[in-house]
MARVEXZA-546987 format. One record per residue: residue in three letters; x, y, z of N, C-alpha, C in turn. Coordinates in steps of 0.1 Angstrom, whole numbers, padded with zeros to 4 digits, always signed. Atoms other than C-alpha are relative to their C-alpha. Layout:
N
AlaXYZXYZXYZ
...
***
This chain:
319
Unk+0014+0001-0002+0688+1284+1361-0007+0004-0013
Unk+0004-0001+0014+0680+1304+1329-0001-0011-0009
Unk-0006+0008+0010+0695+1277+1308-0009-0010-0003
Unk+0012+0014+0001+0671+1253+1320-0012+0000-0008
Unk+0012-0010+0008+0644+1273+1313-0002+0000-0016
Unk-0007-0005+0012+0657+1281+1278-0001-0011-0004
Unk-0004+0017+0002+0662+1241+1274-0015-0004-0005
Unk+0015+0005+0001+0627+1235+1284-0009+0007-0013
Unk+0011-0010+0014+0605+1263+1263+0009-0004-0015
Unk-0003+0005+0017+0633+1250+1231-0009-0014-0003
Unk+0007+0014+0001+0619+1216+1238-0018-0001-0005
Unk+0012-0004+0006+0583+1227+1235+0000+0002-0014
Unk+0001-0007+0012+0590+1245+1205+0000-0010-0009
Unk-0001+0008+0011+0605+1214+1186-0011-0007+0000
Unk+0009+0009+0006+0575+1197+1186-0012+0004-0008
Unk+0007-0008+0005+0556+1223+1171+0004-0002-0017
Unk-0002+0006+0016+0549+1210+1131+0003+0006-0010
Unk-0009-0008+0012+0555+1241+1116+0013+0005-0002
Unk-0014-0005-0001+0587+1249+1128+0009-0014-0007
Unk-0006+0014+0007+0598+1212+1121+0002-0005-0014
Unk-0001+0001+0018+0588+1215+1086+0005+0012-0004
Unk-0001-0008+0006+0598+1247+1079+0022-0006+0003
Unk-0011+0004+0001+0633+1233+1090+0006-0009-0009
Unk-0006+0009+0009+0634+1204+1075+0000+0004-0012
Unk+0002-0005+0015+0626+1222+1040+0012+0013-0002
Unk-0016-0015+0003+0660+1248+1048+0008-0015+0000
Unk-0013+0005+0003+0681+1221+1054-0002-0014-0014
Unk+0001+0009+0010+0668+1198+1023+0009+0007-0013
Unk-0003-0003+0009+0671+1225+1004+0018+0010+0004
Unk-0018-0012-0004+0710+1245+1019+0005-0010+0007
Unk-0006+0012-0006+0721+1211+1033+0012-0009-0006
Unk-0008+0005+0011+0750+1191+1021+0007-0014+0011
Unk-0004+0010-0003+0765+1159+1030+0015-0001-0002
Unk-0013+0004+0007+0804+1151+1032+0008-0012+0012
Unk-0004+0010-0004+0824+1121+1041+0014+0003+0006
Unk-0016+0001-0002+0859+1117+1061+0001-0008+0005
Unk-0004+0010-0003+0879+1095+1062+0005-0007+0010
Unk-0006+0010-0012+0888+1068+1088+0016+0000+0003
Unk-0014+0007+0001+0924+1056+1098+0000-0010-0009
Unk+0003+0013+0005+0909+1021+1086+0001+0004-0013
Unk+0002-0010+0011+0895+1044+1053+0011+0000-0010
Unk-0012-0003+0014+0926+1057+1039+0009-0008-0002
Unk-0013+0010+0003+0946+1024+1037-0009-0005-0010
Unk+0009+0014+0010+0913+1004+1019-0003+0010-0011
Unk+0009-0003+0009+0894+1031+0999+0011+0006-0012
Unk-0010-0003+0008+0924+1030+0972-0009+0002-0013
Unk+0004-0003+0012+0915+1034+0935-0006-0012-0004
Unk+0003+0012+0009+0910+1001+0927-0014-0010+0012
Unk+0013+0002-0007+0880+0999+0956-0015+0000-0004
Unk+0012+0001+0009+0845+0992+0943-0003+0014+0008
Unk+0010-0013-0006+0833+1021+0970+0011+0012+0001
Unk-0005-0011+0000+0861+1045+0959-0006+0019-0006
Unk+0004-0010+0009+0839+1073+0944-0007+0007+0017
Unk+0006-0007-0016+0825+1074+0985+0010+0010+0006
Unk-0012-0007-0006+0861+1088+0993-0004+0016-0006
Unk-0002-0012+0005+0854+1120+0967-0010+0010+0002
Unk+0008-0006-0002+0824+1130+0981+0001+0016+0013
Unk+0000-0015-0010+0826+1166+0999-0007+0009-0005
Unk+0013-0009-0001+0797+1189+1006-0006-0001-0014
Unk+0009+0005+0011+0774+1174+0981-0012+0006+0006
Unk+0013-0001-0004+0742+1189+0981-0010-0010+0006
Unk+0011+0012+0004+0713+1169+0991-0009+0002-0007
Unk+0005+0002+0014+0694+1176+0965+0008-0012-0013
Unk-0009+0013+0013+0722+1162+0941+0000-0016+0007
Unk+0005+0016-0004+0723+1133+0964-0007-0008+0000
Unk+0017+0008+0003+0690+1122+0957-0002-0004-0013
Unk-0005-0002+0016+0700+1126+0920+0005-0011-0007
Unk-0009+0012+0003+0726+1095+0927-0004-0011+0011
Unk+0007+0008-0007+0702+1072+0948+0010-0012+0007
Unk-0009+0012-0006+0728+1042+0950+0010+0007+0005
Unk-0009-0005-0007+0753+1064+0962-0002-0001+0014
Unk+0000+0002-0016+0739+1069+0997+0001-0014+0006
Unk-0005+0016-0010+0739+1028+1004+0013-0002-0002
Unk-0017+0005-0002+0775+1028+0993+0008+0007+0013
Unk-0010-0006-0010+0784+1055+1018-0007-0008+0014
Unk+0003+0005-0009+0760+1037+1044+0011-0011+0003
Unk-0003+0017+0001+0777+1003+1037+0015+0002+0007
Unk-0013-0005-0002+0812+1022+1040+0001+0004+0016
Unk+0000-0006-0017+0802+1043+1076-0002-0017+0005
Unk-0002+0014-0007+0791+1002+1086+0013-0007+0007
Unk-0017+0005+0004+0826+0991+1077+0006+0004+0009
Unk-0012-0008-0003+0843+1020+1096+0010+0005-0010
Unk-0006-0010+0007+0856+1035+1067+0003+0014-0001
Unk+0000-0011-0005+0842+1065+1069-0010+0007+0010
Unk+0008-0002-0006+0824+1089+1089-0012+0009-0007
Unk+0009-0013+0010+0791+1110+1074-0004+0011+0011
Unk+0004-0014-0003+0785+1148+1080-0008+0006-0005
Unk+0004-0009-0001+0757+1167+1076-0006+0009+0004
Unk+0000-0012-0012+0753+1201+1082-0003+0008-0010
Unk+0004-0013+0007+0737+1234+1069+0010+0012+0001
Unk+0000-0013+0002+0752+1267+1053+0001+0010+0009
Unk-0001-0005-0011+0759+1288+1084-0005+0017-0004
Unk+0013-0015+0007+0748+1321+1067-0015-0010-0003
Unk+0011+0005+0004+0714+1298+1057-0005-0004+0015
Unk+0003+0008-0017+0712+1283+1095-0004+0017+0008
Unk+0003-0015-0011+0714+1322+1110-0011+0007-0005
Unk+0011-0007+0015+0688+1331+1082-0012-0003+0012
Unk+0010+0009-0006+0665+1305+1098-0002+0002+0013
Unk-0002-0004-0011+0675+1315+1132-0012+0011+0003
Unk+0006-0014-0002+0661+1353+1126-0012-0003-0004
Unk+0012+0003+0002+0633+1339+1112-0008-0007+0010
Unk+0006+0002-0006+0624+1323+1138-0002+0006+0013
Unk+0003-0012-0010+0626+1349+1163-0005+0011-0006
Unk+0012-0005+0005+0604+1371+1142-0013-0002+0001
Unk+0011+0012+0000+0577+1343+1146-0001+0004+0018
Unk-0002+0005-0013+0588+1341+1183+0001+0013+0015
Unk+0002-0010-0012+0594+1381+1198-0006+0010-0009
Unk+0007-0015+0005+0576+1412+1195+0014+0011-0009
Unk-0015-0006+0005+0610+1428+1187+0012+0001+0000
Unk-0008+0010-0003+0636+1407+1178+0014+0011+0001
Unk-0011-0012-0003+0663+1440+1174+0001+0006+0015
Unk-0006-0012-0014+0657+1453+1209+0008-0010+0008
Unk-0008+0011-0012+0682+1437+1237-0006+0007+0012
Unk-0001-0004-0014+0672+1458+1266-0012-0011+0004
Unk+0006+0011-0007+0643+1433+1271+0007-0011+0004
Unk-0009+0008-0003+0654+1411+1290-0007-0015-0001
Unk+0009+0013+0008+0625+1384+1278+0011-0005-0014
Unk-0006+0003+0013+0643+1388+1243+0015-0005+0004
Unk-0016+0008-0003+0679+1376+1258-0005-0014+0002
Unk+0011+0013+0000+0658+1345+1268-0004-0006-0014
Unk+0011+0007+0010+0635+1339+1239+0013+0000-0012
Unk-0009+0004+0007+0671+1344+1217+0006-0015+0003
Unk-0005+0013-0011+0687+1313+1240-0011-0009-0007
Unk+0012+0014+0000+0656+1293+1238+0003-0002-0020
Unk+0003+0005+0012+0658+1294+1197+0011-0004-0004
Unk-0011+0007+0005+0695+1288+1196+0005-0011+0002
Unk-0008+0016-0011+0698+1257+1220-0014-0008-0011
Unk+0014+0003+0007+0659+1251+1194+0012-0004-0011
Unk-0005+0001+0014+0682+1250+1162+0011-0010+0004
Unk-0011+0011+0003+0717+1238+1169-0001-0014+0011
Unk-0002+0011-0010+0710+1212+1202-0009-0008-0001
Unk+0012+0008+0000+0674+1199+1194-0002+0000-0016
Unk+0011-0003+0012+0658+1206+1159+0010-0005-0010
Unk-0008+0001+0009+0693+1199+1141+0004-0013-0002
Unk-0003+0013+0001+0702+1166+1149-0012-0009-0002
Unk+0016+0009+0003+0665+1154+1148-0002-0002-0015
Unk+0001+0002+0013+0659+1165+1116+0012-0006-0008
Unk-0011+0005+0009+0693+1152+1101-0002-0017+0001
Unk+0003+0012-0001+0682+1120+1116-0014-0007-0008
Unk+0011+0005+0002+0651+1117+1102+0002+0001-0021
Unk-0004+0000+0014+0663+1130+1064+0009-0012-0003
Unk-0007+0009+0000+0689+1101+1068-0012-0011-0005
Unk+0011+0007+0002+0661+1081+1070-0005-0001-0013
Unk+0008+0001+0009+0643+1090+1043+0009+0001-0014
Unk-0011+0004+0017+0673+1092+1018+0001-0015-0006
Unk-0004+0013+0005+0681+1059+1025-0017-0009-0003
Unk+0006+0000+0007+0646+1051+1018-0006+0001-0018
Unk+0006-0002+0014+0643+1065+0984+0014-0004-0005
Unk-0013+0007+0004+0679+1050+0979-0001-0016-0004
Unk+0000+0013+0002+0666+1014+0982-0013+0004-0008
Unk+0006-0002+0008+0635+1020+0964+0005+0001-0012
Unk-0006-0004+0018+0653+1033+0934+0008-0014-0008
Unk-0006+0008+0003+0677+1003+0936-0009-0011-0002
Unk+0010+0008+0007+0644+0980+0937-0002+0000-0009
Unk+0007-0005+0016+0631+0996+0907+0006-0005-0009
Unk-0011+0000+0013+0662+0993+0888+0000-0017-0003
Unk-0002+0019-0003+0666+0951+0899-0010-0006-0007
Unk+0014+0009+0007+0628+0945+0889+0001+0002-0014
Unk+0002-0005+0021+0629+0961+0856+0015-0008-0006
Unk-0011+0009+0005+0665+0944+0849-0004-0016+0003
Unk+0007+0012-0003+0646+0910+0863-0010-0002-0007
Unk+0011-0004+0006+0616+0919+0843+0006-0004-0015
Unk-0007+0004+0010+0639+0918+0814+0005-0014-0001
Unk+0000+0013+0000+0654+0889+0820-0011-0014-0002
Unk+0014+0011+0000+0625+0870+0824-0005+0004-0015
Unk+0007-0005+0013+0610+0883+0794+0006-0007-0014
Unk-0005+0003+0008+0639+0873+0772-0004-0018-0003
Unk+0001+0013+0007+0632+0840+0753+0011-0008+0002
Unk-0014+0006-0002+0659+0809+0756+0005-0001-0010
Unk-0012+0001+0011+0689+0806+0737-0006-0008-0012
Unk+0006+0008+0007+0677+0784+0707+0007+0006-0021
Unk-0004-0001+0019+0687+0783+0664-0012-0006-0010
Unk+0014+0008+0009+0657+0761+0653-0011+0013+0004
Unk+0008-0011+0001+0628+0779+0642-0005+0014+0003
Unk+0005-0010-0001+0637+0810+0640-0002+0004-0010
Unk+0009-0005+0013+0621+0834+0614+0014+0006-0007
Unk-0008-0006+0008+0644+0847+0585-0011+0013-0003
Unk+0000-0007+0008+0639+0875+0565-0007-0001-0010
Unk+0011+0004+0016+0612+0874+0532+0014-0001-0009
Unk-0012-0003+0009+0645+0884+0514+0006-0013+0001
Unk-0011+0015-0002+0667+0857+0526-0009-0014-0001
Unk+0007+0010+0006+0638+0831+0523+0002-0002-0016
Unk-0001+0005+0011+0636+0837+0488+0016+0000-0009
Unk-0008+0001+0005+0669+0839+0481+0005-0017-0002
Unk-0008+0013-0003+0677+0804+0498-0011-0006-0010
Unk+0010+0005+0008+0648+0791+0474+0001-0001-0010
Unk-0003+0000+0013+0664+0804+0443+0016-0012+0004
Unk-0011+0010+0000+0697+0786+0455+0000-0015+0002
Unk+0008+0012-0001+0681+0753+0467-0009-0004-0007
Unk+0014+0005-0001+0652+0751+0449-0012-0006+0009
Unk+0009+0005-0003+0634+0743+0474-0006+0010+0010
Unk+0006-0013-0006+0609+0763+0494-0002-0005+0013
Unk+0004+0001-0014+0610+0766+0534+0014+0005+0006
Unk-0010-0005-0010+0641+0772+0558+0015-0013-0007
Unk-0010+0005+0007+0679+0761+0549+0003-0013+0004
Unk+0000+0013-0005+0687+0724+0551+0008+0001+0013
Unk-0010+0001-0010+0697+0711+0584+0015+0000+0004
Unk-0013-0002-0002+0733+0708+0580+0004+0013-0001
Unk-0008-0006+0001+0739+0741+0575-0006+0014+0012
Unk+0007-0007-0012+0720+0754+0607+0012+0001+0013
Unk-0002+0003-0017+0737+0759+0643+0000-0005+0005
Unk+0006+0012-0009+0733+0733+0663-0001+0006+0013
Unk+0002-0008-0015+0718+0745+0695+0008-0006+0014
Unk-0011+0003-0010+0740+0742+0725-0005-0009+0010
Unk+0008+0011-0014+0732+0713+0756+0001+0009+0009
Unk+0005-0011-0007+0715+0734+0780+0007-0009+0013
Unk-0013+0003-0012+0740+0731+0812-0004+0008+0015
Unk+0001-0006-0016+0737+0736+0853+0010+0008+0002
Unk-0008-0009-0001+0755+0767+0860+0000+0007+0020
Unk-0001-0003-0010+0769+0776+0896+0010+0016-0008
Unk-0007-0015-0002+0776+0817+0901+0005+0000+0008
Unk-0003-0007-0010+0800+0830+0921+0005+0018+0005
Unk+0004-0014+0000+0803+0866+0933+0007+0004+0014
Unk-0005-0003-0012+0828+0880+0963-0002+0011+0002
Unk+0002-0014-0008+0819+0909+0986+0013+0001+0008
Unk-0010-0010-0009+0844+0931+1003-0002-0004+0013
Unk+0001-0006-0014+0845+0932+1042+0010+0009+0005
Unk-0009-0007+0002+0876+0943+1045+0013-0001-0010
Unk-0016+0000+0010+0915+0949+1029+0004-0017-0001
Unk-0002+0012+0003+0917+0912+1035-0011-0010+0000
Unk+0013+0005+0004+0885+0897+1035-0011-0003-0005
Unk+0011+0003+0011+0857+0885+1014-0010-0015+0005
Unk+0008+0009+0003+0825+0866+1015-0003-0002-0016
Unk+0001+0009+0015+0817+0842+0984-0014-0002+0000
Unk+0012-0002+0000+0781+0845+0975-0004-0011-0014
Unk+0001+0000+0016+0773+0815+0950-0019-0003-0004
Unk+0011+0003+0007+0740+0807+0934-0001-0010-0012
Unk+0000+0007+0009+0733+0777+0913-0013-0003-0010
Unk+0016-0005+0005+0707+0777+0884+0004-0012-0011
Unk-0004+0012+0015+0696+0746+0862+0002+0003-0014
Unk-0003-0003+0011+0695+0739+0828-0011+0009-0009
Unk+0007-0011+0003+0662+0760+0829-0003+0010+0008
Unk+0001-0014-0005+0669+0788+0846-0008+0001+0012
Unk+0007+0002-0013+0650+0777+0880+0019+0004+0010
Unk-0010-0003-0017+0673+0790+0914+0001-0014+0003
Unk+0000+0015-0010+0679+0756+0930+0009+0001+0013
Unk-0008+0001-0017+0703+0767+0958+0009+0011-0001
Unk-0008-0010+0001+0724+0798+0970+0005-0002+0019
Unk-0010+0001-0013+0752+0798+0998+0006+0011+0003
Unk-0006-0007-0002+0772+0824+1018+0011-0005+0001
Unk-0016+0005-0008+0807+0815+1028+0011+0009+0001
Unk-0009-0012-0003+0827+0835+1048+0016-0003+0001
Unk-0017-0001-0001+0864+0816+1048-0001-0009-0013
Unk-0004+0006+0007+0859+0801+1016+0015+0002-0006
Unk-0013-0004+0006+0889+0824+1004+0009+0001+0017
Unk-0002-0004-0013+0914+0823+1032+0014+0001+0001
Unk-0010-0008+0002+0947+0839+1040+0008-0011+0004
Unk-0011+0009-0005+0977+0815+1038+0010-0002+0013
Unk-0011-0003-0016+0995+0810+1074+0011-0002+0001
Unk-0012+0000+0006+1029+0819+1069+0009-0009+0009
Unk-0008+0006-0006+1062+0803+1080+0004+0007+0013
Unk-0010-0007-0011+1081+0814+1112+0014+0004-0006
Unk-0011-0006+0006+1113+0836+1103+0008-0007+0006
Unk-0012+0012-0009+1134+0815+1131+0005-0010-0010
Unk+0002+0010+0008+1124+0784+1107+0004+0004-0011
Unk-0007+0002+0013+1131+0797+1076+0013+0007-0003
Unk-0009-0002+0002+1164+0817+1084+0010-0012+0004
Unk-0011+0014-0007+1179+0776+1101-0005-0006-0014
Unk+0003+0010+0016+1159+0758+1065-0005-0007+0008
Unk+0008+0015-0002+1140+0737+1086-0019-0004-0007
Unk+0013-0001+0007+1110+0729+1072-0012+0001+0010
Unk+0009-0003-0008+1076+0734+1082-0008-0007+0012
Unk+0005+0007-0009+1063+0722+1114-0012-0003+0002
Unk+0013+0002-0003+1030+0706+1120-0006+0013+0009
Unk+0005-0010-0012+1006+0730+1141-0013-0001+0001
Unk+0013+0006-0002+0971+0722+1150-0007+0011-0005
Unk+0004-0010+0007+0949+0740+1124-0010+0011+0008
Unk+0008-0010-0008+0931+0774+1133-0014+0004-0005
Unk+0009+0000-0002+0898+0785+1139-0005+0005-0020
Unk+0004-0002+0011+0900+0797+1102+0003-0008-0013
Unk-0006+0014+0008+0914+0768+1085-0012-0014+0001
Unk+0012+0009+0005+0887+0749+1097-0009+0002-0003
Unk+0016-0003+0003+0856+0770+1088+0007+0001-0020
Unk-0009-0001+0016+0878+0770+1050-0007-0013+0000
Unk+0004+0016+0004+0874+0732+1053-0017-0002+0000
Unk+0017+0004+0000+0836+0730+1062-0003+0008-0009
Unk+0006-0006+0010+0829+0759+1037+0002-0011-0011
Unk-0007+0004+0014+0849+0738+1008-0013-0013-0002
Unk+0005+0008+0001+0828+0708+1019-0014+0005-0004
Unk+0014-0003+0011+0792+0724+1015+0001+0003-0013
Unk+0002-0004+0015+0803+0738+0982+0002-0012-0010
Unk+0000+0017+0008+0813+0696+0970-0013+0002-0001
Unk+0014+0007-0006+0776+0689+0988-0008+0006-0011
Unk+0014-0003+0015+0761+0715+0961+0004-0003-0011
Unk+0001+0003+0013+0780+0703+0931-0003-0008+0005
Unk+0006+0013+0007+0771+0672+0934-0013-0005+0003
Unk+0013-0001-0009+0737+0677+0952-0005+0006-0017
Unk+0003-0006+0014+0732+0695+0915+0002+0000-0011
Unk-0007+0005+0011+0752+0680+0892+0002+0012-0006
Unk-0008-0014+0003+0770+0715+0883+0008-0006-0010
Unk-0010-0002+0012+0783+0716+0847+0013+0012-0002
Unk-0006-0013+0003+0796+0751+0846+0001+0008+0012
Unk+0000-0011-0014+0810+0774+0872+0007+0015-0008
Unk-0004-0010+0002+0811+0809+0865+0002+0012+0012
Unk-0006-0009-0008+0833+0834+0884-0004+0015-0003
Unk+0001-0014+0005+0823+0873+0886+0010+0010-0002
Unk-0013-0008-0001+0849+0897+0881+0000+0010+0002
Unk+0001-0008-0010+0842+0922+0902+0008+0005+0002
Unk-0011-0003-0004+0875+0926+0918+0014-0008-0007
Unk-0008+0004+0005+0907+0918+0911+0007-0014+0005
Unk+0000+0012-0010+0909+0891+0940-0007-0014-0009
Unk+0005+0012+0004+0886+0872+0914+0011-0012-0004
Unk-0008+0008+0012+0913+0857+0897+0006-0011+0015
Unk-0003+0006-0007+0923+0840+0935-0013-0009+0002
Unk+0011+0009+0001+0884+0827+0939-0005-0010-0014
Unk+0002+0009+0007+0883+0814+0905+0012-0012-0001
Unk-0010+0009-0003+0920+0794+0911-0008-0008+0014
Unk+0006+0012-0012+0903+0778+0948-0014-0004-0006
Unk+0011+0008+0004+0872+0768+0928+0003-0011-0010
Unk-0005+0012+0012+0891+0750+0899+0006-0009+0010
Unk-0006+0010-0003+0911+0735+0923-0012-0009+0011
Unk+0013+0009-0009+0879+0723+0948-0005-0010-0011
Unk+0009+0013+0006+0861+0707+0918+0009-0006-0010
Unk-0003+0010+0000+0890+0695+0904+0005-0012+0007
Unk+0003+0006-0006+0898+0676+0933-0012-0011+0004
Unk+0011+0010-0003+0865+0662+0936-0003-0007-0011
Unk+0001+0003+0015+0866+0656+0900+0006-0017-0004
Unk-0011+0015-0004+0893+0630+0908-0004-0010+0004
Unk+0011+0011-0014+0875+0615+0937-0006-0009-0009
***
């Protein structure tokens, strides 16, 4: 019966703004974050994992965490996955701090026990901190990390996009020399202006360029992300494809311990989304007249997405 009691008046309490903020401002600042690992986890997140730096994370402050903004969407992206799981939790000397402090706020005299109010009004702030007020708030800092996590990564995108755009196109013709080197080439020429054409650069034939770029899902999985951009730098088309890369379907051991060769078998659900991917990606080279395909190298898997793209468009190349 007490308990209930004790339940209810905590529940009151957490909605009271000062206490809420005075919490959230202990655990921002005595709070820490740490990751563990999955079953799934400790087979993928090896060394050679783009999100292996999420494995080394243990009781990081959150302060520091705020520090490394893109960190928290890698560990989000990772908890998605089932990689790992995230933990945090306050300082347990800093949590009992907070506790007394709030039964200071809350009894006439938080030392005496014989009241038997104060066995109560203790209860009500403990079931206040660790059952209500802890999980709320951790839910709501979550929030707001990942917040100022994508923010930061906006920032960084625009201003690297900002740049890009800014930069001028490749080009050899008219650009400016040097006063020096002007009058040098003037004493060796005789003649006054920029060096005869023959002995210029010849500016390169501005060419349609298809990107490609694979994401992780799992230890054997990957989406292919490409984007193709003309010969001035306008977007003209971007695709996902999720079996563009796809896992070879082995022999039967029966079959290859008798030597018989391979038996027909009516292809599977992932053999044919391979084939329809392969086809939209013809439909955009030649939907675009694609000169150049450039592979990212990201992982080490690239070197298998750039072998099924040479062989897609040489194939079609044939055709």
């Amino acid at each position: 019966m007490h308990k209930g009691v004790c339940k209810f008046a905590a529940v009151e309490l957490s909605a009271q703004p000062l206490i809420r903020h005075k919490m959230k401002d202990n655990l921002n600042e005595n709070g820490y974050l740490s990751t563990v690992l999955t079953e799934q986890g400790k087979k993928d997140l090896d060394l050679f994992h783009a999100s292996y730096r999420v494995k080394l994370v243990q009781k990081m402050p959150l302060t520091q965490l705020k520090s490394q903004n893109d960190l928290y969407l890698d560990i989000l992206q990772c908890e998605k996955a089932g990689l790992i799981t995230v933990e945090i939790a306050m300082d347990v000397t800093k949590k009992e701090n907070f506790k007394d402090f709030l039964k200071s706020l809350y009894m006439q005299n938080p030392e005496s026990n014989v009241d038997q109010w104060n066995i109560l009004r203790k209860e009500t702030v403990n079931i206040l901190v660790d059952q209500l007020l802890t999980k709320e708030i951790i839910k709501e800092l979550r929030e707001e990390i990942k917040e100022e996590a994508e923010s930061f990564v906006i920032t960084k995108c625009k201003k690297a996009y900002k740049e890009l755009l800014m930069t001028g196109p490749f080009t050899t013709r008219g650009m400016g020399m040097p006063e020096d080197m002007l009058m040098q080439d003037e004493e060796q020429t005789g003649k006054r202006g920029k060096k005869q054409e023959a002995e210029l650069i010849k500016d390169r034939d501005r060419v349609c360029v298809l990107g490609a770029l694979m994401h992780a899902i799992d230890a054997h999985n990957y989406i292919v992300t490409v984007a193709v951009v003309d010969k001035y730098g306008e977007l003209k088309g971007h695709q996902d494809f999720m079996r563009l890369l796809y896992r070879k379907r082995k022999v039967l051991e029966t079959d290859q311990q008798m030597g018989m060769p391979e038996r027909p078998q009516p292809k599977t659900d992932e053999e044919l989304q391979h084939e329809k991917d392969k086809q939209m990606l013809i439909e955009m080279l030649e939907k675009h007249s694609v000169d150049l395909i450039v592979v990212a190298a990201n992982s080490l898997d690239a070197r298998n997405l750039k072998k099924t793209l040479t062989d897609i468009a040489s194939n079609h190349n044939n055709k």
